[in-house]
N, CA and C atoms as a LAMMPS dump frame, in Angstrom:
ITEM: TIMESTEP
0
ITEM: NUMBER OF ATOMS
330
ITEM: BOX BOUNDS ff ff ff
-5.0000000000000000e+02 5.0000000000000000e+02
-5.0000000000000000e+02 5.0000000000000000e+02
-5.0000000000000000e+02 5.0000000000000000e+02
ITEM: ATOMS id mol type element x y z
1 1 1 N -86.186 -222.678 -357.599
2 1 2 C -85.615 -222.071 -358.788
3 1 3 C -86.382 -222.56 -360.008
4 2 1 N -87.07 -221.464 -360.697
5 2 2 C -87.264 -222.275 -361.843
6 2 3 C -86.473 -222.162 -363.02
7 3 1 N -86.443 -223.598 -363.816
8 3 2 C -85.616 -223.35 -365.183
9 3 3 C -86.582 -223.227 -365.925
10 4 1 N -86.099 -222.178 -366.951
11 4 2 C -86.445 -221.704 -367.564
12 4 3 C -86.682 -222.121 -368.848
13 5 1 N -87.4 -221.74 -370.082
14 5 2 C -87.47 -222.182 -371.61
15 5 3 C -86.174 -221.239 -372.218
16 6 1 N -85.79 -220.603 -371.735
17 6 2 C -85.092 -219.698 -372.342
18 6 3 C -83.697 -219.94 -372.045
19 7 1 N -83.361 -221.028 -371.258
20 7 2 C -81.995 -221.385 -371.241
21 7 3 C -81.651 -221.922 -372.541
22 8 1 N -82.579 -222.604 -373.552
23 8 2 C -82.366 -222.462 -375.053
24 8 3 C -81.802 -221.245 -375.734
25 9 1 N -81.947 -220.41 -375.156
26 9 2 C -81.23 -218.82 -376.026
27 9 3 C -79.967 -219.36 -375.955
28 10 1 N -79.177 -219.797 -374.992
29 10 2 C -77.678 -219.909 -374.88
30 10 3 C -77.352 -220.839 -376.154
31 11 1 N -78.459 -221.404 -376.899
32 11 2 C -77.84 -222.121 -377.838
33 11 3 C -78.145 -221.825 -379.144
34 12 1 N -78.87 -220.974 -378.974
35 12 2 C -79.666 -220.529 -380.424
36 12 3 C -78.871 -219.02 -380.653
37 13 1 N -78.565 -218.309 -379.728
38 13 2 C -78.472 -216.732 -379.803
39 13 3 C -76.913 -216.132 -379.002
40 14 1 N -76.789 -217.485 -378.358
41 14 2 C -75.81 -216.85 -377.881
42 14 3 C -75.807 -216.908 -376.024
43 15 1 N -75.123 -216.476 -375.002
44 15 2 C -75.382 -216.118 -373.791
45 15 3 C -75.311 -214.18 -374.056
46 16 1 N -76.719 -213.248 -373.865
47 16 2 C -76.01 -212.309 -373.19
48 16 3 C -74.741 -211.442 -373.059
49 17 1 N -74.381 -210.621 -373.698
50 17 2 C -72.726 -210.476 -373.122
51 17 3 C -72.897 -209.209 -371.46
52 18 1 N -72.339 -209.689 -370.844
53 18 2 C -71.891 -209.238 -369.653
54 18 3 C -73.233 -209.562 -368.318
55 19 1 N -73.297 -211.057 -368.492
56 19 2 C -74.019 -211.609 -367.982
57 19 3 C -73.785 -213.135 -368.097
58 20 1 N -73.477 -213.9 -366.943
59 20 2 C -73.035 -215.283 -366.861
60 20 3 C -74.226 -216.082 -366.981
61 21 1 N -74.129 -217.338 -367.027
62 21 2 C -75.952 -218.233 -367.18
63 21 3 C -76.386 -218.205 -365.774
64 22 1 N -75.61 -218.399 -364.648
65 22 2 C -76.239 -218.022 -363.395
66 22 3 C -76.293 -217.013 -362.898
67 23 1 N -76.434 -215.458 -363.37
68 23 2 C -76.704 -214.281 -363.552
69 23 3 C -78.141 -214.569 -364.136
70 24 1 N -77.918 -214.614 -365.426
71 24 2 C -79.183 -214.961 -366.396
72 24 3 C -80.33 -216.061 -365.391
73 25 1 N -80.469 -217.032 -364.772
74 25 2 C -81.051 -217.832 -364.35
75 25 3 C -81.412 -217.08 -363.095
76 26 1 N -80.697 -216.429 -362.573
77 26 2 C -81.387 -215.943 -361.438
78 26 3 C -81.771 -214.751 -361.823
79 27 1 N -81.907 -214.001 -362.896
80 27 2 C -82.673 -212.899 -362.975
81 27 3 C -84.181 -213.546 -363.468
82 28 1 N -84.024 -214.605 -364.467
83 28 2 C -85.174 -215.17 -364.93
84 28 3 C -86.299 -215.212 -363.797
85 29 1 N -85.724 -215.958 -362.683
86 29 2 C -86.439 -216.432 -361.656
87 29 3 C -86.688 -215.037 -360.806
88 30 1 N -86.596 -214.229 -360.778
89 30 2 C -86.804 -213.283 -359.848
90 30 3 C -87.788 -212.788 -360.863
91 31 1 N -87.918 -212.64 -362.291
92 31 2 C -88.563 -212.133 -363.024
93 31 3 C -90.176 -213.195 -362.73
94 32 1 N -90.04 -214.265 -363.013
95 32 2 C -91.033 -215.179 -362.348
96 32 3 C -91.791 -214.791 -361.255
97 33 1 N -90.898 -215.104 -360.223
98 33 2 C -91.19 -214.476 -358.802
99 33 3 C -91.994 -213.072 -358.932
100 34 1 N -91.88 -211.908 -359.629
101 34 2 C -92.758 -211.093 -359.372
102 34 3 C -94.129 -211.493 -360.014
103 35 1 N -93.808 -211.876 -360.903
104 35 2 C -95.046 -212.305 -362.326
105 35 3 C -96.174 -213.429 -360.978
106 36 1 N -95.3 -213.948 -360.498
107 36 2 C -96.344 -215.136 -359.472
108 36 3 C -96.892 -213.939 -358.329
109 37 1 N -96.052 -212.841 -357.526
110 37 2 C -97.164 -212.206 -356.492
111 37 3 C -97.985 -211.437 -357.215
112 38 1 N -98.075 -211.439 -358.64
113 38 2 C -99.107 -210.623 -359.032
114 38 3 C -100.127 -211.042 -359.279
115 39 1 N -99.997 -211.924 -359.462
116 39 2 C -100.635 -213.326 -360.606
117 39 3 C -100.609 -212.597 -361.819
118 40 1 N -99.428 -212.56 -362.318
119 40 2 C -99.572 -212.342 -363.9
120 40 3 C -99.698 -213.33 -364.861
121 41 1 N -100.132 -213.192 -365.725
122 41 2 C -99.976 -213.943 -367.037
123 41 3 C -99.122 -213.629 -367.741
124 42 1 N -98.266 -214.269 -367.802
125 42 2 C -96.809 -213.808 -369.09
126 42 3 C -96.911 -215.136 -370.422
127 43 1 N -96.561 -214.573 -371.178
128 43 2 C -96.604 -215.623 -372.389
129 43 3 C -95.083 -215.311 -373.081
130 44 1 N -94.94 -214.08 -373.612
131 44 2 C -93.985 -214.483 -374.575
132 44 3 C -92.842 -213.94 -373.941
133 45 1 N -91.53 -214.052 -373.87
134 45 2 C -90.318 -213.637 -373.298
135 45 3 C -89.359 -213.391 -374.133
136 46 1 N -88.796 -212.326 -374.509
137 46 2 C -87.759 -211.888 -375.359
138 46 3 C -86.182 -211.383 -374.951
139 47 1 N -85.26 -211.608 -375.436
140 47 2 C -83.975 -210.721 -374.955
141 47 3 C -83.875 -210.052 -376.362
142 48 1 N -83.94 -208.893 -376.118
143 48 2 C -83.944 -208.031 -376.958
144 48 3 C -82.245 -207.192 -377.052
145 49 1 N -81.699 -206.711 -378.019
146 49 2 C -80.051 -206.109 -378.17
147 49 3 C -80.414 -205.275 -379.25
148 50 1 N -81.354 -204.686 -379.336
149 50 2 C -81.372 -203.565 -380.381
150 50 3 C -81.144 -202.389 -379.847
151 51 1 N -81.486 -201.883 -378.574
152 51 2 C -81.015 -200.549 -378.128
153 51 3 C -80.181 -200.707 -376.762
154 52 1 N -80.382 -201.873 -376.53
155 52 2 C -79.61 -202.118 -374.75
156 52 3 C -79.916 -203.934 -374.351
157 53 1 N -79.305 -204.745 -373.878
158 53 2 C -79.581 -205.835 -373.676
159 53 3 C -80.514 -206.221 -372.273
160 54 1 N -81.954 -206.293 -373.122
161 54 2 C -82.818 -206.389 -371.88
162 54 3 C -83.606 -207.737 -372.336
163 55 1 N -84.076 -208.336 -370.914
164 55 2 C -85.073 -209.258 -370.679
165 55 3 C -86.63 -208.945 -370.528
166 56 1 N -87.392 -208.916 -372.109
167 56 2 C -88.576 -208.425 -371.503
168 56 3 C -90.002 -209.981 -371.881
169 57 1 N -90.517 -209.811 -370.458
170 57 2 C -91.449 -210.109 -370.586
171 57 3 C -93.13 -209.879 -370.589
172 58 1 N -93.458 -210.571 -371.23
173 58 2 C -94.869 -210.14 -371.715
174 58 3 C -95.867 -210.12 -370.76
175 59 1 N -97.29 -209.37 -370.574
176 59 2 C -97.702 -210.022 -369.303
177 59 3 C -99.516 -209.578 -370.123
178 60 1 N -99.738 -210.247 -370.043
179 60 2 C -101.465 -210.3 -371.078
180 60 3 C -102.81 -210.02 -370.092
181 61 1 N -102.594 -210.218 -368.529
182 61 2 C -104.266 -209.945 -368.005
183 61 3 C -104.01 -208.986 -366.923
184 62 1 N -102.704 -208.186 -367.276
185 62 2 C -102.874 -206.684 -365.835
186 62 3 C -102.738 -205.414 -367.36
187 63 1 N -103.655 -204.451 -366.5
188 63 2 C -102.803 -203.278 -367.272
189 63 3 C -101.913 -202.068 -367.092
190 64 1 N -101.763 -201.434 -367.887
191 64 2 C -100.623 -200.474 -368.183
192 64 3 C -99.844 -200.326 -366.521
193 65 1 N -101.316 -199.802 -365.521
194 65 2 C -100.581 -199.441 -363.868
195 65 3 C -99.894 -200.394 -363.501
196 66 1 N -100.469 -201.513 -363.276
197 66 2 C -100.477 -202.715 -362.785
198 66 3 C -98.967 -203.429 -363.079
199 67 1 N -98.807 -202.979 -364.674
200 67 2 C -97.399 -203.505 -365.484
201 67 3 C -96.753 -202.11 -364.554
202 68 1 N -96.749 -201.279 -364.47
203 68 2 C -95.614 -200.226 -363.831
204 68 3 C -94.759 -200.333 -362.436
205 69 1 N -96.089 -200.943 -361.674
206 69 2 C -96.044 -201.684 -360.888
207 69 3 C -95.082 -202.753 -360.01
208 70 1 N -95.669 -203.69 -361.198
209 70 2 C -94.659 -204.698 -361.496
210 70 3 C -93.167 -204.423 -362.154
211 71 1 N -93.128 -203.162 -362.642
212 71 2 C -91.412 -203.1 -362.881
213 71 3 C -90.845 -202.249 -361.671
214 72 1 N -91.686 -201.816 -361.088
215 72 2 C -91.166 -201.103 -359.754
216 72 3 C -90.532 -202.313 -358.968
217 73 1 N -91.411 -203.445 -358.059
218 73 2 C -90.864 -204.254 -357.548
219 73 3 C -89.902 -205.44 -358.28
220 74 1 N -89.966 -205.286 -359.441
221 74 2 C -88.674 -206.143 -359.985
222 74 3 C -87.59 -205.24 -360.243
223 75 1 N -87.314 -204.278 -359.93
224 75 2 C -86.187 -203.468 -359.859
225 75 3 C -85.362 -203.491 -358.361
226 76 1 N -86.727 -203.108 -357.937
227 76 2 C -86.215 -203.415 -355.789
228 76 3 C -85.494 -204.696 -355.448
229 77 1 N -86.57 -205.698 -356.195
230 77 2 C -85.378 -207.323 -356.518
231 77 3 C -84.431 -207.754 -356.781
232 78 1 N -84.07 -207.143 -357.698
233 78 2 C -83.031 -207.35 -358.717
234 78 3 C -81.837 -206.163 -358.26
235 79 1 N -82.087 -205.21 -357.887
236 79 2 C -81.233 -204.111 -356.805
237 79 3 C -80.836 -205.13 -355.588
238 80 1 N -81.63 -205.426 -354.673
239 80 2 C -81.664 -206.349 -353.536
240 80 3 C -81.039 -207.708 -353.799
241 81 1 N -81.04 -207.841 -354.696
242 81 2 C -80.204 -209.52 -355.457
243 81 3 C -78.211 -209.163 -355.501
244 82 1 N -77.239 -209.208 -354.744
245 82 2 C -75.679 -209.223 -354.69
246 82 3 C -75.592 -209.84 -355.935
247 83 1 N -75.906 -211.328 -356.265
248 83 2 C -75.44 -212.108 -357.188
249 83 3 C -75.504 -211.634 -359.007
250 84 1 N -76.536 -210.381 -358.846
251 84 2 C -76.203 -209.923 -360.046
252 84 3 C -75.578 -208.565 -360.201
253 85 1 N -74.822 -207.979 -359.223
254 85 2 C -74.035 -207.037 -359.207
255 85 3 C -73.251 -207.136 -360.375
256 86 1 N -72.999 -206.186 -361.449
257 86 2 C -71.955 -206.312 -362.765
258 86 3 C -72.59 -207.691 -363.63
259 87 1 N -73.691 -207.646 -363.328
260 87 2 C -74.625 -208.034 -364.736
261 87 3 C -75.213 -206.717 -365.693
262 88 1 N -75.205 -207.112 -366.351
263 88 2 C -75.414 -206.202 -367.729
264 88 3 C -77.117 -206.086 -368.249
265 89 1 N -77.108 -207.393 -368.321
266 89 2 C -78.296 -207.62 -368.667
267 89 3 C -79.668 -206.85 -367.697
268 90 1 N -80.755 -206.197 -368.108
269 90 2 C -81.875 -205.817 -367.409
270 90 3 C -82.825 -206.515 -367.946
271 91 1 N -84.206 -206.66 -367.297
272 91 2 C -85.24 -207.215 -367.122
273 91 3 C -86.12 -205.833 -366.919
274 92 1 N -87.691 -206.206 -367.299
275 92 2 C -88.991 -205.397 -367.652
276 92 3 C -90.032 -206.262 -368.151
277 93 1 N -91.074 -206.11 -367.301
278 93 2 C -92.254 -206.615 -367.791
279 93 3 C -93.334 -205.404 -369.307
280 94 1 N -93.864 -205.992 -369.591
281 94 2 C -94.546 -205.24 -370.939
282 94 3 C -95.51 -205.808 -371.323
283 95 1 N -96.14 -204.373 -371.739
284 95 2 C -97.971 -205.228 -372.437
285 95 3 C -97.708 -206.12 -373.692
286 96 1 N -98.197 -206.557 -374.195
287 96 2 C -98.322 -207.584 -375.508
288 96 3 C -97.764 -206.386 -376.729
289 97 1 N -96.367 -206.954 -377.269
290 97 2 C -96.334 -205.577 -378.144
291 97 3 C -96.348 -206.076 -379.564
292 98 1 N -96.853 -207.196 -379.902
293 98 2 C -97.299 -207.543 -381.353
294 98 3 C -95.806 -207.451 -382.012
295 99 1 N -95.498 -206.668 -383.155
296 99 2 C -94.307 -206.834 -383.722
297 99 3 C -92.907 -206.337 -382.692
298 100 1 N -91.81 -207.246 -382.894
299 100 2 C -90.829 -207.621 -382.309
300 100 3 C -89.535 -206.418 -382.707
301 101 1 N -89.556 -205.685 -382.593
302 101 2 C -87.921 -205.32 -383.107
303 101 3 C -86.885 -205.864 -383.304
304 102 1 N -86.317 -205.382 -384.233
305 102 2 C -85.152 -205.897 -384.9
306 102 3 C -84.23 -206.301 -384.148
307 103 1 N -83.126 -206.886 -383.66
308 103 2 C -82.369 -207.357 -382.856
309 103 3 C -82.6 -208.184 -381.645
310 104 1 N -84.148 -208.908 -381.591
311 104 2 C -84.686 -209.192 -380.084
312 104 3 C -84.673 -210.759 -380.608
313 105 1 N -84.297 -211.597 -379.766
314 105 2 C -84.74 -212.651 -379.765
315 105 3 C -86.084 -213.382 -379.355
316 106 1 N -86.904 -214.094 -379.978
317 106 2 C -88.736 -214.124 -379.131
318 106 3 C -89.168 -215.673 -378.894
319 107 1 N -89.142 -216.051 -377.666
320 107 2 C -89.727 -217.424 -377.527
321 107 3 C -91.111 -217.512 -377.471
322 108 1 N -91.559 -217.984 -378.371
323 108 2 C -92.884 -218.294 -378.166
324 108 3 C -93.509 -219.51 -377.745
325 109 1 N -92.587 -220.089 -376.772
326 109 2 C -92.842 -221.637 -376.222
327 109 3 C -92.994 -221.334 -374.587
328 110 1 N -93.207 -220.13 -374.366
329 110 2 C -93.698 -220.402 -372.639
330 110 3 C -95.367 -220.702 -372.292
């Protein structure tokens, strides 16, 4: 399991609503988990609540396919995962998107 930098959100932003911290922790890690069979590079990680409460992370040395890809099998995961049944929260990998939208929270410590 890895812990995450972003278990700091729970103290800065809040937890998520309709998503527990071990909901949240195991989506993190499954989000990991794909980022490692790809060998991605991820840097920055955001929970974003401006249009829907999602987990997106950044991924800097695949492109556009490659990222599509990668949200294909983190969907099959995260479908295939019981423990987050009636979690709220979603997850998505994404190219480097420079400015942040309004409502997103942005760690820039991974």
């Amino acid at each position: 399991m890895v812990v995450h930098q972003e278990i700091t959100v729970f103290e800065k932003v809040g937890l998520p609503e309709g998503c527990t911290q071990e909901q949240y922790q195991l989506l993190v890690d499954i989000v990991f988990r794909v980022a490692r069979e790809y060998s991605a590079q991820t840097g920055v990680a955001e929970i974003c609540r401006a249009y829907n409460q999602c987990y997106i992370a950044e991924v800097f040395n695949k492109p556009p396919g490659a990222i599509t890809e990668m949200n294909f099998s983190l969907a099959e995961a995260v479908c295939d995962e019981p423990g987050l049944d009636g979690c709220e929260l979603i997850a998505r990998f994404s190219s480097p998107a420079g400015k942040h939208p309004e409502g997103c929270y942005v760690d820039n410590q991974l």
